[in-house]
C-alpha positions, 0 to 999 in steps of 0.5 A, a space after each residue: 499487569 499496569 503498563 506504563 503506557 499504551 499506544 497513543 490514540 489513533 495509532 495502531 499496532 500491527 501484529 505478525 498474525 496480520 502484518 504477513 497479509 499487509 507485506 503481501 499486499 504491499 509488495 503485489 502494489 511494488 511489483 505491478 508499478 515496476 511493471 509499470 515502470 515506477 521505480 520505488 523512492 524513500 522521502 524524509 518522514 517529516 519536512 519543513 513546513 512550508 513544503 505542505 503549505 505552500 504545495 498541498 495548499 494552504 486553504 485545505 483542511 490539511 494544512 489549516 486543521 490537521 499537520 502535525 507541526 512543530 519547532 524544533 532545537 535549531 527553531 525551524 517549523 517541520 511537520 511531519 508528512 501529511 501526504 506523500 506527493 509533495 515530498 516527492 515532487 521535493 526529491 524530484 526538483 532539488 536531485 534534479 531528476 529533471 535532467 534524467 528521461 522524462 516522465 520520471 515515474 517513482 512509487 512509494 509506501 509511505 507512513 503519513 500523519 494528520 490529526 484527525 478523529 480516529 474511525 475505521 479507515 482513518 487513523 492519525 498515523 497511515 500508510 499509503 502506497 503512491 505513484 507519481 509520474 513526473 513529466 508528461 502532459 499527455 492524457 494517455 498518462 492519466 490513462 495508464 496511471 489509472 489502469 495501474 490502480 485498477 491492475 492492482 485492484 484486479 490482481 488482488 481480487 478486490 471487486 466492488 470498487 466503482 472507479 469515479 472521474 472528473 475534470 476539474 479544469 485548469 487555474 485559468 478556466 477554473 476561475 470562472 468555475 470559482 466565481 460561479 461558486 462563490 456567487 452560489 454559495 454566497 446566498 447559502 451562506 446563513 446556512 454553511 458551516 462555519 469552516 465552509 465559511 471561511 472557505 468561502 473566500 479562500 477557495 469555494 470548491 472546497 464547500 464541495 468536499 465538506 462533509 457536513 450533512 447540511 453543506 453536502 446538501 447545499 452542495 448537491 445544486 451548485 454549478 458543476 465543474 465540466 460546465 465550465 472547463 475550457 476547450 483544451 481541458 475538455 479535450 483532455 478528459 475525452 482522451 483520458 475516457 477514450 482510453 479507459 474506454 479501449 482499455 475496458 476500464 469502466 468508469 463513471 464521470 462525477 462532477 462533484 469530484 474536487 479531492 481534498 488538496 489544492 494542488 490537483 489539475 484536470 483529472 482528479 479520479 477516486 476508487 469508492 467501496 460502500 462496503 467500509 463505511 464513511 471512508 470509502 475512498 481507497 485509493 485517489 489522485 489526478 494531475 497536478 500540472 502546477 506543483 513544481 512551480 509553487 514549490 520553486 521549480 520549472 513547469 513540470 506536468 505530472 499526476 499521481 495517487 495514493 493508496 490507503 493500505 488500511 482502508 485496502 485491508 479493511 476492504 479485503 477483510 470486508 470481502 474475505 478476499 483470499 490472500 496466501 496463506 503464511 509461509 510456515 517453517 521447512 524443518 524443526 530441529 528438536 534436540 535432547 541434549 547439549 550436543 545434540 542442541 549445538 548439532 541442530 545450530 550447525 544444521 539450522 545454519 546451514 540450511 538457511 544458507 541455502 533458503 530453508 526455513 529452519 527453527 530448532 529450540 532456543 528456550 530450553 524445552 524438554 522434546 515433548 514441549 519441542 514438538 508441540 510448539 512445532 505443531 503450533 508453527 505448523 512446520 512442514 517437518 521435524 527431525 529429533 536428534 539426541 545421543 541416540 542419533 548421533 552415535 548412530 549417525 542417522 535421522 528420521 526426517 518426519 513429515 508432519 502432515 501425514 506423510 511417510 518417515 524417511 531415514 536420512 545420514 547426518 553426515 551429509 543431512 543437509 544435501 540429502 534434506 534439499 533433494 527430499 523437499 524437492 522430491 517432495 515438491 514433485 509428487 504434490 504437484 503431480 498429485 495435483 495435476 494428476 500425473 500417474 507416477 506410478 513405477 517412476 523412482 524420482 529419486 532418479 529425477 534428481 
């Protein structure tokens, strides 16, 4: 076999045998925020260019070395979405959702695009879960926006992540920080690479986030951050830790923490696994009090993070963290026949209606091949309806994990098939309670 094409390097394929644990995983993350009080949102896949530039910041790799830009027909520069921050913020100024109760809290999963090199854990196209809380300054948020990851955590039975915080100030205390750097790293500069280099005039604490072994190294005695923040950002992060503290969140303070865009204020926080190789962040993020401003709109302070759902799975896989199984189909329906096919469509549809999973043949198959590919379902159920069964007017309902066979009337079969499953649902649970039933007819439950 020669296909024409293959999927474009860095992408992947996410098959139905894996994609059931990725829509688990995304929608325990959606149910926790909304617990929360984030309400999800859906932004545009890609955005005029100068979004990114001018929030995710113009000196990062991101923007310098990674979007994904492009003219299009009309002429105008869109890239396709780095990140999903900006694009929220974006929303939130120009729907004005400043106007509604403040803080706004919004959640999102999201597809992002970076040209980077493909390696476990980071891919050319990826998928995060974000939250954003738009409107508060008040270090309780940063707090609770943190708790909010780790429920996720916790609730998903991930361990092994250490939870890492930092301050990395405010524009005004942190210019001095800026200064302190640049004259550190300015007599290491023979030795920096050349990208460092460059960052060196534009914004030095990006030399701290470079993964060159030499410039992590030259990195590792430069001034730190927390020595140079202000009182009021300093006040701000030992109310942030009192509240990790009461919310028996442990953390570790690392001042080499700087997250890699430039929109970050105070806390910025990271999620690290050693168990998923060089990309072990899974999820980051902090404040970002100037946003809204640099995109054209009112001071707005607000903070938020993003999850990378592939780096999650290759943690949860690492781990052999155990997620639910598959839902496997109720009932399979094999039929003999023209008539007895056209019967096991009107029962099928019927009992969807009412919830049931229900697979019947749709290829033509002879029984036999029926029930071995209901076997390979793995259905709890089947049911054979042929000539036989209709003149009669009488099924035999044949439960596939060992149970007893039950004779049910077709007219009426899908009343009679419902009252069956829940019958069904209560015996296993009072075999796994050990509740004696002896002596009960719990068709007289119902």
């Amino acid at each position: 076999m020669a296909l024409v094409t293959k999927a474009i390097k860095g992408t992947q394929d996410l098959l139905p045998n894996e994609s059931y644990k990725n829509r688990y995983v995304e929608q325990t993350m959606l149910d926790i925020a909304s617990k929360f009080g984030y309400k999800e949102i859906r932004t545009p896949v890609f955005e005029h260019t100068e979004l990114f530039s001018r929030g995710v910041g113009d000196t990062t790799d991101v923007v310098q070395k990674e979007m994904y830009t492009f003219d299009d027909k009309g002429g105008r520069s869109i890239t396709l979405r780095p990140e999903g921050t900006a694009g929220a913020m974006r929303a939130f100024l120009e729907h004005g959702l400043f106007n509604e109760p403040l803080p706004q809290k919004v959640s999102y999963l999201t597809s992002c695009y970076r040209y980077e090199k493909p390696q476990a854990g980071r891919l050319r196209e990826f998928h995060q879960f974000g939250v954003e809380c738009l409107g508060t300054a008040a270090p309780a948020a940063d707090a609770e926006l943190i708790s909010l990851a780790h429920e996720i955590f916790s609730h998903l039975g991930v361990e092994g992540l250490q939870l890492e915080i930092n301050s990395i100030g405010c524009p005004t205390c942190r210019k001095k920080y800026h200064e302190a750097l640049h004259s550190y790293f300015e007599s290491k500069k023979a030795d920096l690479c050349e990208t460092c280099l460059d960052r060196l005039g534009r914004n030095p604490m990006r030399i701290l986030d470079c993964k060159s072994p030499v410039c992590s190294e030259i990195a590792k005695d430069a001034p730190k951050v927390l020595d140079y923040i202000c009182e009021d950002c300093s006040a701000h992060f030992e109310v942030v830790k009192k509240h990790l503290d009461a919310m028996n969140i442990p953390y570790v303070v690392n001042p080499t923490i700087v997250r890699g865009l430039d929109y970050y204020t105070r806390t910025v926080f990271e999620f690290v696994s050693t168990q998923i190789g060089a990309q072990g962040t899974v999820c980051g993020g902090g404040r970002y009090d100037g946003l809204a401003e640099q995109l054209g709109g009112n001071s707005t302070p607000s903070l938020g993070f993003a999850l990378g759902i592939e780096r999650l799975m290759l943690l949860i896989q690492a781990q052999n963290t155990p997620l639910p199984e598959e839902e496997k189909p109720d009932l399979y329906i094999a039929s003999m026949g023209e008539a007895a096919t056209v019967l096991a469509a009107k029962l099928a549809a019927s009992l969807r209606e009412e919830g049931i999973s229900v697979q019947y043949d749709v290829a033509g198959r002879s029984v036999k091949a029926q029930m071995k590919f209901a076997n390979k379902l793995g259905v709890r159920n089947t049911v054979v309806i042929g000539d036989s069964e209709i003149e009669s007017g009488k099924v035999t309902v044949k439960d596939m994990n060992g149970g007893e066979s039950v004779e049910m009337e077709l007219d009426g079969f899908e009343d009679s098939y419902q009252s069956y499953l829940i019958q069904s649902a209560v015996a296993e649970i009072a075999g796994t309670e050990g509740i004696d039933m002896s002596g009960i007819n719990l068709a007289d439950l119902f």
